[in-house]
N, C-alpha and C positions, 0 to 999 in steps of 0.2 A: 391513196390505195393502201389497204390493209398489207401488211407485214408475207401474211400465205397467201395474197394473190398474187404478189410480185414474182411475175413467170421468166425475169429476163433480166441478167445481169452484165449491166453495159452492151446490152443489144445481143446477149449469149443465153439460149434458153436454161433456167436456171437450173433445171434436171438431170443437164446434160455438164455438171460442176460438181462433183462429188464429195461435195463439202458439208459437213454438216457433224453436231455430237451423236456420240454412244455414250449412255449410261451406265455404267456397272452399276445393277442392282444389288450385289452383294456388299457391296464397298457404298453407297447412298444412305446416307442418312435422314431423310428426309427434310433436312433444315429449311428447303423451301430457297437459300441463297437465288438457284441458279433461275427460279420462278418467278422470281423479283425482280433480278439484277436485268433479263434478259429484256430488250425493250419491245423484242418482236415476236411475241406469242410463240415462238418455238415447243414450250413447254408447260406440261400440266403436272400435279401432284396428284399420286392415286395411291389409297392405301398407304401413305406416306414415304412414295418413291415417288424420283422425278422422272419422269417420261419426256422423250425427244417428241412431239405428236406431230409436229410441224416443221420437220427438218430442214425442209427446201426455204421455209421462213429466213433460216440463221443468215446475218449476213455472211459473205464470200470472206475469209478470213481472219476471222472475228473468234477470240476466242476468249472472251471475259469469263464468261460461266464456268470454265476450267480453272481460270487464274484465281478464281475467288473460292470454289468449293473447296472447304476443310479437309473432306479425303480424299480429296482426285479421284472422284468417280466417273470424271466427266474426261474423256478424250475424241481429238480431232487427228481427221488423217495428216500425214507430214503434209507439212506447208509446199512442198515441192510439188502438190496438187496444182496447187493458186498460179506458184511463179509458172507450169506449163500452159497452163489455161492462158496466161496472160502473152508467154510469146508465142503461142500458136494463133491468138485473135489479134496479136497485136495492141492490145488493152491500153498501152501508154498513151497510142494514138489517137483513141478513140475518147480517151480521160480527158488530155489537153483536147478535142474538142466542146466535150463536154465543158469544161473548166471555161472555154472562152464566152459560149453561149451563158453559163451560170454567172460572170460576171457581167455579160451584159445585162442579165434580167435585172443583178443587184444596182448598178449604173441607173440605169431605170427607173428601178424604186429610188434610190436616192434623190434621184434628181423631180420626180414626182413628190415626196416628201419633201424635196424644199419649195418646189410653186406652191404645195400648198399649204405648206410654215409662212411662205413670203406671203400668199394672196390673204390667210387670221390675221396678219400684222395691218394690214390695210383697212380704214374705216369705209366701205360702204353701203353702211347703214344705220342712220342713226334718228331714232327716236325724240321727237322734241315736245314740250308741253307748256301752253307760257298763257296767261291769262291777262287778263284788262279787260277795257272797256272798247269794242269793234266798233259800235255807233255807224257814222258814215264813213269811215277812215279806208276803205277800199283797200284792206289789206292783203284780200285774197285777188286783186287784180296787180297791188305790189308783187307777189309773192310772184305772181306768174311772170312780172318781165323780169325778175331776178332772175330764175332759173333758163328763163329764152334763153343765154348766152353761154350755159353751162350745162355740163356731160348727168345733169340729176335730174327727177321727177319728186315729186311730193302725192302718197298714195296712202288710204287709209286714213283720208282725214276728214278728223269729225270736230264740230263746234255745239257746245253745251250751253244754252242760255236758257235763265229762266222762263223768260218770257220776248215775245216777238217784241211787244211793246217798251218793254222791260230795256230789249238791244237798244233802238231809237233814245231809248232817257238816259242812257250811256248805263245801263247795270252791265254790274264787271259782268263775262264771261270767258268760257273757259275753251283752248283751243288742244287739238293732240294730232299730231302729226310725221309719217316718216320718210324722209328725205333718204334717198335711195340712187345709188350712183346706176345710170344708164349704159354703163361698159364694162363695168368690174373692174373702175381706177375707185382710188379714195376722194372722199370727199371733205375730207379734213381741212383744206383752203377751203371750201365753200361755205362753211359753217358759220365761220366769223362773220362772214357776208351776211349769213341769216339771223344771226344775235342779233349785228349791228343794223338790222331789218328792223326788228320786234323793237328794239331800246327805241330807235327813234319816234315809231308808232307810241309810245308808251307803255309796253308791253311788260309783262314781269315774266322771266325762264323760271319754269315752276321745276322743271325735271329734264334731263338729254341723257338718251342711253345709248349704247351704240350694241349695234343687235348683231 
């Protein structure tokens, strides 16, 4: 929510807070400080005076743009505004509300932040590329009882060979595949399993990514 549309200060219509700067234009220099410094569009430069344009913007006792302008051209009503506001509505109460729900959200996000620091640590998915000669060696009905007994799938697989006849006379070909965990656990013990697949096949690992 933009800075002047905030109508409510801790649940207190904010118009109804009589907080806000006055400018002495005779004492303004126009250096632009308080147009800068101010984070909530309060103010504009004209003619090279600062103007209040958006008073209700300032926050409820915040008075930077005083503290920083060179000739104090900038004043706010007595603070004894704020402290009345605050035990006429009770404000303290209403803050430590505030305060308990604002750490819950941050709790939240942390703990979101770390499932999902912990779930990038986890390998499941990983890329493999391994070449030889397929022939008769049924290594795509190997592959299948490997995985029966384990939480993966292998998806996205392609097999590149010259030729049909080519395969049959043992011409190496070439394999690409991605083994992909079926739970969102790692697959990391599984792997070895599939190295130790392809080696025995006679396979060469040309490339393994993990994605």
């Amino acid at each position: 929510m933009a800075p002047e549309l905030a109508e409510r200060w801790h649940g207190i219509p904010r118009q109804e807070i009589p907080w806000f700067p006055t400018v002495a234009a005779q004492a303004c220099i126009g250096c632009e400080l308080c147009y800068v410094t101010c984070g909530r569009g309060v103010y504009e430069i004209r003619d090279r005076k600062a103007l209040a344009t958006q008073p209700y913007a300032c926050m409820v006792g915040c008075t930077t743009c005083a503290r920083v302008c060179p000739t104090e051209a900038i004043h706010f009503p007595d603070r004894e505004v704020v402290r009345r506001v605050e035990r006429e509505h009770k404000i303290l109460q209403v803050v430590r509300e505030e305060a308990r729900t604002k750490r819950g959200k941050q709790e939240a996000q942390k703990a979101r932040a770390a499932a999902e620091e912990a779930l990038s640590r986890l390998t499941c998915r990983t890329r493999l590329e391994i070449a030889g000669t397929f022939g008769d060696k049924h290594f795509l009905l190997q592959l299948q009882g490997l995985i029966a007994d384990h939480p993966v799938d292998l998806v996205d697989l392609e097999l590149h060979v010259p030729t049909v006849k080519g395969l049959q006379e043992k011409t190496p070909a070439f394999m690409r595949f991605d083994v992909v965990s079926t739970g969102q656990a790692d697959i990391q013990a599984f792997l070895p399993l599939l190295r130790d697949l392809a080696r025995r096949n006679g396979f060469v690992l040309v490339n393994e990514v993990k994605l």
